[in-house]
Backbone as numpy.savetxt, mean C-alpha at the origin, in Angstrom:
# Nx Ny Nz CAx CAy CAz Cx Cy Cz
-6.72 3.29 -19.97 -5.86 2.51 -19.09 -6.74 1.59 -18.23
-6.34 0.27 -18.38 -7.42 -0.35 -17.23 -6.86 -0.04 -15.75
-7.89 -0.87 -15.25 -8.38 -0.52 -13.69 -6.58 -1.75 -13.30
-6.20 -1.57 -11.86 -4.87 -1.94 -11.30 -5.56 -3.64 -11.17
-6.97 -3.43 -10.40 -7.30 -5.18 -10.39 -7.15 -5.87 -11.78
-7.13 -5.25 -13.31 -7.31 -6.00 -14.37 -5.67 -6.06 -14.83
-5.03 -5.71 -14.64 -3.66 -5.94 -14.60 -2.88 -6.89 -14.53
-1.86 -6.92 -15.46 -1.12 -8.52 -15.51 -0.34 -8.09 -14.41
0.83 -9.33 -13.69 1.60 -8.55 -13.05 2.90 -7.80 -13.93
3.30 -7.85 -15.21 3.82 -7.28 -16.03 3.57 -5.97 -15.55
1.87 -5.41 -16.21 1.52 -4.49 -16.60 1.45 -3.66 -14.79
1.33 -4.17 -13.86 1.56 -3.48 -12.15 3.26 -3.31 -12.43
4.02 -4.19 -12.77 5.59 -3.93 -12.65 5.82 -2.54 -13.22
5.78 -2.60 -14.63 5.67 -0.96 -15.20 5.10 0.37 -14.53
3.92 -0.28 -14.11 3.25 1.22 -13.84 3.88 1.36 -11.76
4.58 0.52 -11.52 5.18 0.76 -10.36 6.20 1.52 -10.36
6.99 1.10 -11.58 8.09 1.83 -12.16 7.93 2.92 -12.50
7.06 3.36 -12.93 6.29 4.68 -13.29 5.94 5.68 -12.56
5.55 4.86 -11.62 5.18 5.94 -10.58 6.04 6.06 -9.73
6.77 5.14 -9.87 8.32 5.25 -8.99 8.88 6.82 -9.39
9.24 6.60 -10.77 9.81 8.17 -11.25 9.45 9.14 -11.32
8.06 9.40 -11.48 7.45 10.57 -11.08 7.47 11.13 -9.75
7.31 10.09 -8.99 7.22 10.48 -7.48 8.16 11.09 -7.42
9.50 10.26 -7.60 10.70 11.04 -7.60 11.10 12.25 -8.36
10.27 12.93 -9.17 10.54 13.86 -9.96 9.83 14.99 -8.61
8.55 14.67 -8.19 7.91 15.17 -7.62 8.68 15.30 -6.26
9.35 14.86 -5.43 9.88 14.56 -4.24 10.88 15.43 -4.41
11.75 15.60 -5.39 12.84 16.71 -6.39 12.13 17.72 -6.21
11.11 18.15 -6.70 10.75 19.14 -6.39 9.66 20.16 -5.36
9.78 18.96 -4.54 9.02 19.17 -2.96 7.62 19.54 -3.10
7.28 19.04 -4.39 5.55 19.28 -4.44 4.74 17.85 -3.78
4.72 18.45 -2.61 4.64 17.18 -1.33 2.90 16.74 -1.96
1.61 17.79 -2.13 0.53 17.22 -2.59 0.74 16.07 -4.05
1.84 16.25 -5.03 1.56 15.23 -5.88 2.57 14.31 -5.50
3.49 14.09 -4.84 4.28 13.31 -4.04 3.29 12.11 -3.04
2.39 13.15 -2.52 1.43 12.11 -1.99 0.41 11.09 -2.68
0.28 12.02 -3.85 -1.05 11.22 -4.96 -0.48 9.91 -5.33
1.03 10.41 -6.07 1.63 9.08 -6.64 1.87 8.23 -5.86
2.44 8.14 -4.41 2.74 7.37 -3.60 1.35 6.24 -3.34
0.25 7.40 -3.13 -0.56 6.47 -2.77 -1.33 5.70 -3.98
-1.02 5.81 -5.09 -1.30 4.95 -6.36 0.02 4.04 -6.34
0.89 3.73 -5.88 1.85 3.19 -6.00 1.42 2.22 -4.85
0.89 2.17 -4.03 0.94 1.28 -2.92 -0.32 0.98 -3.23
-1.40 1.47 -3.86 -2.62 0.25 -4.59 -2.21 -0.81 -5.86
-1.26 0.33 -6.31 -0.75 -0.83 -7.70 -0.17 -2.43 -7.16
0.65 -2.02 -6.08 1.42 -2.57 -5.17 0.96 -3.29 -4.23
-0.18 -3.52 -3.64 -1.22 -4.05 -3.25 -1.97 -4.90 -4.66
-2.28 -4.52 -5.44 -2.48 -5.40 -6.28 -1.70 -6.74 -6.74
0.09 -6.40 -7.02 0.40 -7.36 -7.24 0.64 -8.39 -6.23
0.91 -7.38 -5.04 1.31 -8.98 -3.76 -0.19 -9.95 -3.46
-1.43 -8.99 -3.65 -2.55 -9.79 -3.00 -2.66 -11.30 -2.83
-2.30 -11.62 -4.34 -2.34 -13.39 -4.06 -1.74 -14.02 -3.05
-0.03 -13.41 -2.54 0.71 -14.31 -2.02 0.78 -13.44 -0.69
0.12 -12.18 0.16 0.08 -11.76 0.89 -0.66 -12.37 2.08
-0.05 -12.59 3.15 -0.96 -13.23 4.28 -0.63 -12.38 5.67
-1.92 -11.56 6.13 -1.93 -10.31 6.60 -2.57 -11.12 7.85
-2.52 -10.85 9.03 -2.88 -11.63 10.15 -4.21 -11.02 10.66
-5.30 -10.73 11.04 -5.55 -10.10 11.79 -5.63 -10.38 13.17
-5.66 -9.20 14.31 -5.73 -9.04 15.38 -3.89 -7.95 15.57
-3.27 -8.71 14.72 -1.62 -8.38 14.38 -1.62 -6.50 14.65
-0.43 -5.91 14.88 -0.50 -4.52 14.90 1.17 -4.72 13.62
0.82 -3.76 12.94 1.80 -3.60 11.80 2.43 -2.10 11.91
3.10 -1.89 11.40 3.57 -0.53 11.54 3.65 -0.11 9.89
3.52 1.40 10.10 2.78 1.89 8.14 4.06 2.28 7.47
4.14 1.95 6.75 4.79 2.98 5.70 4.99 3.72 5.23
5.89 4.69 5.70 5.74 6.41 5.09 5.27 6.93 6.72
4.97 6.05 7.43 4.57 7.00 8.71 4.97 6.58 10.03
5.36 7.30 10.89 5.50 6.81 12.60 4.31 6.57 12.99
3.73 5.72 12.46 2.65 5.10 13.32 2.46 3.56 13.10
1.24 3.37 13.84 0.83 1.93 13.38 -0.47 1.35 13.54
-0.95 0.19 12.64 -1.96 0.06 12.64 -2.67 -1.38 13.04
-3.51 -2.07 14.21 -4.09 -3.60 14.44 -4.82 -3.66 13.55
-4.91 -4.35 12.63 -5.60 -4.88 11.29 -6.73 -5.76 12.52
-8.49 -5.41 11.69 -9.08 -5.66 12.30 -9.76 -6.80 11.23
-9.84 -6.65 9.76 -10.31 -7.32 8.65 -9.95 -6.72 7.47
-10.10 -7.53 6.70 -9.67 -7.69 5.39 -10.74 -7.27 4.09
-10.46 -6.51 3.04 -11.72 -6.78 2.13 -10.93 -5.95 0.88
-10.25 -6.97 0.01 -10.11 -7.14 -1.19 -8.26 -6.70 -0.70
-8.03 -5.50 -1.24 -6.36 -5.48 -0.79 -6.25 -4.51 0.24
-7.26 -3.98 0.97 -7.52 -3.10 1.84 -7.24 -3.80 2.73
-6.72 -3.56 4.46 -6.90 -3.75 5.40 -7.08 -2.89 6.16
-7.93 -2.86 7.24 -8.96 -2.18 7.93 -8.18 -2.09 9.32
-8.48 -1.30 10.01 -8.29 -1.51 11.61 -8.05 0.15 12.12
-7.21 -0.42 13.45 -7.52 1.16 14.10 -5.72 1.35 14.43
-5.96 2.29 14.06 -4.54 3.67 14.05 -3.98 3.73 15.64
-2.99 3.02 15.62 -2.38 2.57 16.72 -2.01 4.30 18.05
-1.66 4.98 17.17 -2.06 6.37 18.05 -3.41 7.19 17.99
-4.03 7.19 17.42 -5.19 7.43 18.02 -6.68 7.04 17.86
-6.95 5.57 17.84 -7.60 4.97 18.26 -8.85 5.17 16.98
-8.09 6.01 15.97 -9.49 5.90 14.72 -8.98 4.56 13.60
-10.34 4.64 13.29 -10.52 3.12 12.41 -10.18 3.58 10.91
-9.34 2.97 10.16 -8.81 3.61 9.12 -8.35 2.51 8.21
-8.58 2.92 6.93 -8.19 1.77 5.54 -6.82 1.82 4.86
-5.96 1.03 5.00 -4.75 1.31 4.12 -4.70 0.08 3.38
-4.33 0.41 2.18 -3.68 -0.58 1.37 -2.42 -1.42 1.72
-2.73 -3.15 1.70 -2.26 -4.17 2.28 -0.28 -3.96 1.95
-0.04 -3.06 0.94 1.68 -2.60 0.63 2.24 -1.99 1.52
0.99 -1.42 2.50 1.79 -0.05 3.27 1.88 -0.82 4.81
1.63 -1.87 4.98 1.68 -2.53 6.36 2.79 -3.73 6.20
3.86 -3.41 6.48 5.71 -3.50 7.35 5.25 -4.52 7.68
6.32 -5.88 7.28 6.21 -7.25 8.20 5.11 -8.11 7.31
4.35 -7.87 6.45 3.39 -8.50 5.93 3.99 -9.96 5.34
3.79 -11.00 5.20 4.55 -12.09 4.56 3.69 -12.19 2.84
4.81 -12.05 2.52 4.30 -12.34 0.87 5.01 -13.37 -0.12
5.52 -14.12 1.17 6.43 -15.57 0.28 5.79 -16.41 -0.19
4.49 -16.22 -0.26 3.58 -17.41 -0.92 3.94 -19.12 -0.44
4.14 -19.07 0.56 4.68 -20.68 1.12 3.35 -21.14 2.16
């Protein structure tokens, strides 16, 4: 299987879909550790396809996905964005899918 960066966006659509259903198989059956695995392959796949048309601000505070928290994007490096964890002040990497509000209209 190639790597998510060598990916058409076809081939990210499917395997989003994919991991869409598993998760959900997994979420069915409250096996919260592989619930977490897929999720978080789902939001790199997912990060892959918006990257081109994603425009992530920094200094901005975003709020995460999947979590009551939030995060000030401090920099950028590849589909990662970087910054510090709005409750407690550690510096932490999430993939650019999981940060709420992001503009990805490509305009």
């Amino acid at each position: 299987m190639p790597y998510y960066s060598e990916m058409t966006p076809a081939q990210l659509a499917a395997e989003l879909e994919q991991l869409r259903c598993q998760g959900q198989r997994a979420y069915d059956a409250r096996n919260w550790t592989e619930y977490h695995t897929l999720m978080t392959k789902w939001y790199l796949a997912k990060s892959y396809l918006i990257q081109p048309h994603a425009r992530v601000e920094i200094g901005k505070t975003y709020r995460l996905a999947e979590e009551d928290d939030a995060i000030r994007v401090t920099h950028l490096k590849g589909i990662m964005a970087w910054g510090v964890r709005e409750s407690t002040g550690d510096e932490l990497a999430v993939p650019i899918a999981m940060l709420i509000g992001v503009d990805t209209s490509g305009d």
